[in-house]
C-alpha positions as CSV (number, residue, x, y, z in Angstrom):
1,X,0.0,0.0,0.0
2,X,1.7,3.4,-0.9
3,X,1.1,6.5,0.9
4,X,-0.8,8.4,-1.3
5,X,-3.4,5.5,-1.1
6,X,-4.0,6.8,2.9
7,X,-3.0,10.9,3.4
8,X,-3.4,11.7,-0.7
9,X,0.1,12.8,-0.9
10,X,2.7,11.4,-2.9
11,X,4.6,8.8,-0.6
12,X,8.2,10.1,-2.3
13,X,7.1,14.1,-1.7
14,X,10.7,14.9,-0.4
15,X,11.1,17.9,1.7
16,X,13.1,20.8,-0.3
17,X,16.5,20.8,0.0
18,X,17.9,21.5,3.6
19,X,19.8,24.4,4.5
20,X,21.2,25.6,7.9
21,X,24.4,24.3,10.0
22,X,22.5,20.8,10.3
23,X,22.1,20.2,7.1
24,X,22.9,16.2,7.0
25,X,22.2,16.2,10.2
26,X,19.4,13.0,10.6
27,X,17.2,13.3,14.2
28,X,14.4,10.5,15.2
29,X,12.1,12.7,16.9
30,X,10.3,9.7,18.9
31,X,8.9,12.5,21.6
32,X,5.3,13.8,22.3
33,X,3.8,17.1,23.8
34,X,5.5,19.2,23.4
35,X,9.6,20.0,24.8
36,X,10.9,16.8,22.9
37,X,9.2,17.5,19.9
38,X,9.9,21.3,19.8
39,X,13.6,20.7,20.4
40,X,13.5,18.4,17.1
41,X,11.3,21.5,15.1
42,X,14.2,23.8,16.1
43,X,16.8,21.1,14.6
44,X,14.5,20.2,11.7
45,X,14.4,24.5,11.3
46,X,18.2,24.7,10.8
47,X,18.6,21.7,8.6
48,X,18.1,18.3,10.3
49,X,16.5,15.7,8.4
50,X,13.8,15.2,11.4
51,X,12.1,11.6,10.8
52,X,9.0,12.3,13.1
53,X,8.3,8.0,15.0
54,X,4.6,8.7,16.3
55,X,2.3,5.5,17.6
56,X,0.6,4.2,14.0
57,X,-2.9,4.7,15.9
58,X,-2.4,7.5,18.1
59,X,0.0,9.6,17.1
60,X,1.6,12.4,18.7
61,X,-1.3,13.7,21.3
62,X,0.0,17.5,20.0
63,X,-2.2,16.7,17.2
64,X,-4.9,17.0,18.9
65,X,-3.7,20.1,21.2
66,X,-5.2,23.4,20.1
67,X,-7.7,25.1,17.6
68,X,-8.4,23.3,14.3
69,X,-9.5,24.7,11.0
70,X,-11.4,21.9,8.0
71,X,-10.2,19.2,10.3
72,X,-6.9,20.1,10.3
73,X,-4.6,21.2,13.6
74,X,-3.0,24.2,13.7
75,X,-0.6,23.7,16.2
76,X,0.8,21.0,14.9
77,X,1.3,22.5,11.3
78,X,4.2,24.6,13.9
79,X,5.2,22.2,16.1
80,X,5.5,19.1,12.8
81,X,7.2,21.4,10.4
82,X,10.3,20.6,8.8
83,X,9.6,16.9,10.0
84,X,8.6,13.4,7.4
85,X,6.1,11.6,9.9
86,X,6.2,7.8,10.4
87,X,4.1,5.7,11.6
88,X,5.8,3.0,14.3
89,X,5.0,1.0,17.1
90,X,7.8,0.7,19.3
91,X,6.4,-1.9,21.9
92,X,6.1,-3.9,19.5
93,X,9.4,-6.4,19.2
94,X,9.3,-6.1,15.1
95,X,8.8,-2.4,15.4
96,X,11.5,-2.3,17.9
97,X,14.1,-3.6,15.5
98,X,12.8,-1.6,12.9
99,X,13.8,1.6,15.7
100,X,16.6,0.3,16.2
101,X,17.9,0.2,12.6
102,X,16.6,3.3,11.6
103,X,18.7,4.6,15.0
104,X,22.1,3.4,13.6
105,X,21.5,5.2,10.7
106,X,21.0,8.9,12.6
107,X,23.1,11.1,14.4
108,X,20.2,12.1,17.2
109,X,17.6,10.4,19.1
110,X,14.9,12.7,21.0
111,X,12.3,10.4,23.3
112,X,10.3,11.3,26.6
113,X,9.2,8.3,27.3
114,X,9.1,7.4,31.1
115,X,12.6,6.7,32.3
116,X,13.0,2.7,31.7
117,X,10.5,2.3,28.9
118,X,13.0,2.2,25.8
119,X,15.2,-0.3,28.4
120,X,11.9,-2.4,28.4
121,X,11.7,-2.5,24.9
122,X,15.5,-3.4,24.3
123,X,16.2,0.5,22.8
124,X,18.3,1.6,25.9
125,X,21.2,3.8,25.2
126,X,23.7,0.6,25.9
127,X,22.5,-0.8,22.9
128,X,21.8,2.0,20.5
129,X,25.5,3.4,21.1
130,X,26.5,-0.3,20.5
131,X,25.3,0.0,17.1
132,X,25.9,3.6,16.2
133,X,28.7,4.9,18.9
134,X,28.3,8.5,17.3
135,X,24.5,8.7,18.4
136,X,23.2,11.7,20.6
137,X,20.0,10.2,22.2
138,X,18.1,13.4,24.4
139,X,16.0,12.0,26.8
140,X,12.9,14.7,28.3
141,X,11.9,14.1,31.3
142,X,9.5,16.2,34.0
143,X,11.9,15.1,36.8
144,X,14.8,13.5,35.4
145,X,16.0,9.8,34.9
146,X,17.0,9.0,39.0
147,X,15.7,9.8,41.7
148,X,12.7,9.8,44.0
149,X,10.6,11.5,41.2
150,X,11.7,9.8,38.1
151,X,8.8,7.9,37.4
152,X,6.1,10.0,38.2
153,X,3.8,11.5,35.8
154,X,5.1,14.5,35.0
155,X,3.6,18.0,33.0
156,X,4.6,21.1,32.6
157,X,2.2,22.7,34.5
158,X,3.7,20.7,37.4
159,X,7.0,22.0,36.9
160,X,5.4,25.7,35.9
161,X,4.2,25.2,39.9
162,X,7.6,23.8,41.6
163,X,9.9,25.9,39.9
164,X,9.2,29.0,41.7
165,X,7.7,30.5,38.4
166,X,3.6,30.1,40.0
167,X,4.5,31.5,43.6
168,X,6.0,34.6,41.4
169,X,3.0,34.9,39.4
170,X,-0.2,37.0,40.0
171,X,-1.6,39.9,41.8
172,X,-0.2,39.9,45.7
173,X,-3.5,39.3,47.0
174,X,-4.3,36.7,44.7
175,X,-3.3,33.2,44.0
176,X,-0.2,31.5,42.4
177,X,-0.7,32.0,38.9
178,X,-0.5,29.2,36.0
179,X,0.5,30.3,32.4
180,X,-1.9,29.7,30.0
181,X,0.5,27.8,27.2
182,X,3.3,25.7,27.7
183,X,5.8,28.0,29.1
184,X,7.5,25.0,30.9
185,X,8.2,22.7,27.9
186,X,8.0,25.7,25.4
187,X,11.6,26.9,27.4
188,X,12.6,23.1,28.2
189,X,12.5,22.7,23.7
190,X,14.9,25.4,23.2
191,X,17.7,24.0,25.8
192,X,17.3,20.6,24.4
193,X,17.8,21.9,21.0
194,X,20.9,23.6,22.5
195,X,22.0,20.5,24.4
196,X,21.1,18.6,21.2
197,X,24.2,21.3,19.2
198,X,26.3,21.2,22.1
199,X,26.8,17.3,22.1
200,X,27.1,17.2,18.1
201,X,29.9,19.6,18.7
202,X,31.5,17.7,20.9
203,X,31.0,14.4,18.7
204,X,32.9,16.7,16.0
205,X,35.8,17.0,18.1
206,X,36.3,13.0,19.2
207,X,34.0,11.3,17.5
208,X,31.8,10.0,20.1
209,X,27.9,10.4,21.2
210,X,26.6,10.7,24.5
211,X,23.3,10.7,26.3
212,X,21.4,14.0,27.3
213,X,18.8,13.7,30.6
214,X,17.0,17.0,30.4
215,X,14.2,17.4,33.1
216,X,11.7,20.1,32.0
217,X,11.9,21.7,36.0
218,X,15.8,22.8,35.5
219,X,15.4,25.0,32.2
220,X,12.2,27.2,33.8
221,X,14.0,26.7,37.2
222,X,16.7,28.8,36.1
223,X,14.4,31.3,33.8
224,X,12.7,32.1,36.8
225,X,15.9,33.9,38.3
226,X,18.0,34.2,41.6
227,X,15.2,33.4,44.2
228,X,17.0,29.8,45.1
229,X,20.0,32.2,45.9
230,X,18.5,34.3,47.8
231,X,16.7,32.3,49.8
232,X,19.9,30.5,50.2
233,X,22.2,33.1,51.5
234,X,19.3,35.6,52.6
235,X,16.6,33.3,53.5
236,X,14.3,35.1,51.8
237,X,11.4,34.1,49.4
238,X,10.2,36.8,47.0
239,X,6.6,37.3,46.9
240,X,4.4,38.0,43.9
241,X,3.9,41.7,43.2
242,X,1.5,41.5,40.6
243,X,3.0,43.5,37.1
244,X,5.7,45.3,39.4
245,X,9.3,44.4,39.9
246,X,11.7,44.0,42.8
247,X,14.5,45.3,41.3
248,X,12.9,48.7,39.5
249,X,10.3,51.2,39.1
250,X,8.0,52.1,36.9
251,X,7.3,49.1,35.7
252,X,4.0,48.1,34.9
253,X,0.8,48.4,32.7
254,X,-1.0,51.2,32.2
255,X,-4.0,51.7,30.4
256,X,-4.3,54.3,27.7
257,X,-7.3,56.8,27.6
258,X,-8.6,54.9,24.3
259,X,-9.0,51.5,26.0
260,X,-5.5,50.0,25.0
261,X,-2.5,48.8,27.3
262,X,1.0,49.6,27.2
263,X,3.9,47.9,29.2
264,X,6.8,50.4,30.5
265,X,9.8,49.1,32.2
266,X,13.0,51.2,33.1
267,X,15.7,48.8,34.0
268,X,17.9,51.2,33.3
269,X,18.1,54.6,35.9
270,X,18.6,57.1,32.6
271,X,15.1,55.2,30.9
272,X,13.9,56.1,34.6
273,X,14.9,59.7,34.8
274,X,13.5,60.2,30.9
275,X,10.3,58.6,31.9
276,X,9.5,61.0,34.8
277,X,10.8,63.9,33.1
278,X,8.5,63.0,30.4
279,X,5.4,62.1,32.5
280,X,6.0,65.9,34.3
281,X,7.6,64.6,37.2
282,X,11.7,65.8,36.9
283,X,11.8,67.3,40.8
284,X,11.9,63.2,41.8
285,X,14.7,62.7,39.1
286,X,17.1,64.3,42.3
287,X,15.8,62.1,45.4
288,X,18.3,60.1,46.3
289,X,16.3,56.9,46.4
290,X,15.4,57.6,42.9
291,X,19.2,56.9,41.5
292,X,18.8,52.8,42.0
293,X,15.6,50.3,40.6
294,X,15.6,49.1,44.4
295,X,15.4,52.4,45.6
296,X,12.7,53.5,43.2
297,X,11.0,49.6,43.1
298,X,10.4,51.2,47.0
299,X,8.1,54.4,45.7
300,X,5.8,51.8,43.0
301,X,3.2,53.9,44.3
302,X,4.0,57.2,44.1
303,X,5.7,56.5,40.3
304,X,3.2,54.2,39.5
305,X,0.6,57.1,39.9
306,X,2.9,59.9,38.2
307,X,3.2,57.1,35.0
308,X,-0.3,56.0,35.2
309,X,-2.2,59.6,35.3
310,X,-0.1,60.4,32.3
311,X,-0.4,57.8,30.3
312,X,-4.4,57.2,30.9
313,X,-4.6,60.9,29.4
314,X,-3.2,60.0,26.2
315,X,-4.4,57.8,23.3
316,X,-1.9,54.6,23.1
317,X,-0.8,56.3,19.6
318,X,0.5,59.2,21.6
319,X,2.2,57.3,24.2
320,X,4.1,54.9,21.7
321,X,5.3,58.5,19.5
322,X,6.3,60.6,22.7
323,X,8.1,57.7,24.4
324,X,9.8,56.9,21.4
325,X,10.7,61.1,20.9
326,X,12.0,60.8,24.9
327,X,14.1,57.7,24.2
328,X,12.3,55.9,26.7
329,X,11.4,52.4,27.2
330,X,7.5,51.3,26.1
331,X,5.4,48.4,24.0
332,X,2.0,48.1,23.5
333,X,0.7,44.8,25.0
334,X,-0.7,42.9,21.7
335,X,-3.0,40.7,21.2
336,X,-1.2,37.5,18.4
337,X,-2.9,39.5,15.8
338,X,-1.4,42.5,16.3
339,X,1.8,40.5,15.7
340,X,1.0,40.4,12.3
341,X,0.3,43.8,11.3
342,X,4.6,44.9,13.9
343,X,6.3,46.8,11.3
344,X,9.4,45.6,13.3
345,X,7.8,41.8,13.2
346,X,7.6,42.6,9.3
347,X,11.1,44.2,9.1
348,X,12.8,40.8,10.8
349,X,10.5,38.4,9.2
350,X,9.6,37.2,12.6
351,X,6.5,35.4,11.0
352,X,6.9,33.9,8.0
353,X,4.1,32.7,4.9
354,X,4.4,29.1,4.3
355,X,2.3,27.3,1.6
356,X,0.2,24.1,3.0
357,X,-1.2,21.2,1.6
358,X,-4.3,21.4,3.2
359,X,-4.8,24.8,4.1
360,X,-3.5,26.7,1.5
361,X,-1.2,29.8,2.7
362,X,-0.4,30.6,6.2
363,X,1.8,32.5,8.4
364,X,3.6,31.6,11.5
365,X,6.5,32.2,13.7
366,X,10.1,32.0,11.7
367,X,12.7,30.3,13.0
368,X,14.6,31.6,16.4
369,X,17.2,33.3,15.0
370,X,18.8,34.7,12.3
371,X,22.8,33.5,10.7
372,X,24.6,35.2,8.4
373,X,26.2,32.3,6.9
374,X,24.2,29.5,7.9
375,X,20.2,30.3,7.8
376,X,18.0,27.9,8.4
377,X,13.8,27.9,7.2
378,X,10.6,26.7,7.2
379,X,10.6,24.3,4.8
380,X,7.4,22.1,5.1
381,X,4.5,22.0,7.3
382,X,3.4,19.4,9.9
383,X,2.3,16.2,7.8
384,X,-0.1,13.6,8.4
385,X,0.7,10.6,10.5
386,X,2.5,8.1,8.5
387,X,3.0,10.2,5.4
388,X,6.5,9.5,4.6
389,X,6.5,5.7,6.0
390,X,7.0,3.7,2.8
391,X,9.6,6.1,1.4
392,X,11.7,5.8,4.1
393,X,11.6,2.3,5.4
394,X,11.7,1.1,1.6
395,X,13.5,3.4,-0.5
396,X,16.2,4.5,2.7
397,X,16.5,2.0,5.2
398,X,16.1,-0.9,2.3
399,X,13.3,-3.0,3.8
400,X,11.5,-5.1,1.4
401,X,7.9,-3.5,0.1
402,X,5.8,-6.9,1.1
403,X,7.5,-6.8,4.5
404,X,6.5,-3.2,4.7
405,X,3.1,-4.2,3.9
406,X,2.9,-7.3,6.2
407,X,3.8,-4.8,9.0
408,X,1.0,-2.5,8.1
409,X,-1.5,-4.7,8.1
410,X,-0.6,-6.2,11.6
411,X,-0.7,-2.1,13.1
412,X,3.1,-2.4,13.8
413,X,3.7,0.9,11.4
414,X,1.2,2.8,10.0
């Protein structure tokens, strides 16, 4: 049975031609929602061949994550770009070897299984590295592959709440304060992407793969900032403050005499002193409290009332053109379709236009960054399960069609 017989794409559609600093690169992507398999978009963004191993029933549960439009995900046309999609069942012994050869063929492995699973089914690192010794295999976990929490069931959310980041979160008279998206795994996908670039550069220097255990609490655990120091050495444990910051002031939201919100922030004591002096305020420019952010973080009130009466007096239009005329520090807070219409957005080609199969044109984020020498793209959309099964188990990895077709029929590949 060929491909196009079950998505209506041709089964040896290849992806354009990769460019980026991982061009020849190939990654198994055998993760699921969502850091595993954002750390293999990134890869697949800069040049990886990215062979996406999903369940040949279930799939990858992102699929199902999210607003849909004709039936079709959108989420996972972001998160499945840049990726061919088989369908393989790894429990399954016969799938298992089939893993395993495709595995000595790559140069990276991303899974998130619960720590001991690929053990179970004989796909360990011991005998992956056996058969390919160059092979990076990242392994996402919520808490890690030893210790009391390894096996737990583990999400993002959970680690959103340990790390520090939920205590931090929300008004001060409020509760602890969840994100609404996968902030967690969203920062946890980016280090394992680095981790992933990291290990291949040390591979290129002695020839040899290693094993990666990323935990999603470490990455948001360290976004979050210094509070495990200072609760360390101070014994202190910040407390939320709502939109305001510890370390300066103004900083907040304010609300724009046409309905909008803008966000100010003055890290910086000369973005301070332009602010106030631009608000009417210049005589507080001279206290002496007003010359640090912990000094002014102090006086929220006072400069959060000077800030706020001038910006609710003004039209968000105005506020943006005079802040930007005083040199001082202020963005509107958008909605994601204001994002579209950011001249600056525009002007980096922070969202790209992408053509798709099923939907026709769309835009969506670009990839993270940009390189002068090396730049990588969005080269494909998130396919359906099992799209590019046949033309890589038959026409790469040299299986024989009726075998292929055997397996099919039995559910171990889809």
């Amino acid at each position: 049975m060929s491909t196009s017989s079950r998505t209506g794409l041709s089964s040896d559609e290849r992806l354009p031609a990769a460019v980026g600093p991982l061009a020849g690169i190939r990654v198994l992507d055998a993760s699921t929602i969502l850091a595993g398999p954002l750390a293999a978009q990134i890869l697949g963004d800069f040049g990886a061949d990215v062979l996406k191993i999903e369940h040949p029933e279930r799939g990858d549960g992102l699929r199902g994550h999210g607003l849909a439009k004709n039936g079709h995900p959108l989420w996972w046309k972001v998160v499945g770009r840049n990726k061919r999609t088989i369908g393989l069942h790894l429990g399954d012994p016969e799938g298992a070897e089939v893993f395993r050869r495709l595995a000595a063929t790559a140069d990276v492995v991303i899974e998130n299984f619960r720590p001991g699973t690929l053990e179970r089914w004989g796909l360990g690192y011991d005998v992956l590295s056996a058969d390919n010794p160059a092979l990076v295999l990242l392994r996402v976990t919520g808490f890690g592959q030893r210790g009391p929490y390894a096996t737990r069931p583990a999400f993002g959310t959970l680690v959103e709440a340990m790390s520090g980041f939920a205590h931090l979160t929300g008004a001060p008279d409020g509760p602890p304060t969840l994100p609404p998206f996968g902030l967690a795994d969203s920062i946890a996908g980016i280090a394992g992407a680095a981790a992933v670039a990291m290990a291949l550069v040390h591979r290129a220097l002695d020839g040899s793969g290693q094993e990666i255990d990323l935990d999603l609490l470490s990455p948001i655990m360290t976004a979050v900032g210094p509070g495990v120091l200072y609760a360390d050495q101070l014994g202190i444990d910040l407390e939320r403050t709502g939109n305001r910051s510890v370390n300066n002031a103004p900083r907040n939201t304010y609300r724009t005499s046409d309905g909008h919100w803008v966000a100010v922030s003055t890290s910086a004591d000369q973005i301070a002193a332009r602010v106030l002096e631009l608000v009417g305020h210049p005589e507080v420019v001279g206290e002496p409290w007003f010359a640090t952010g912990r000094g002014r973080a102090e006086h929220a009130d006072l400069l959060d009332g000077f800030v706020g009466g001038w910006i609710g007096a003004h039209t968000r239009d105005e506020v943006l053109e005079a802040f930007a005329a005083a040199g001082a520090a202020v963005a509107p807070v958008y909605r994601p379709s204001d994002l579209l219409a950011d001249p600056q957005v525009r002007a980096l080609d922070l969202i790209t236009e992408v053509e798709d199969p099923d939907l026709g044109s769309m835009r969506m984020q670009n990839v993270l960054w940009r390189m002068s020498r090396t730049p990588g793209r969005v080269r494909s959309t998130g396919r359906p399960p099992g799209h590019d099964t046949d033309a890589v188990l038959i026409d790469e990895l040299g299986l024989d069609p009726d075998a292929v077709a055997d397996l099919r029929r039995r559910g171990v590949v889809r």
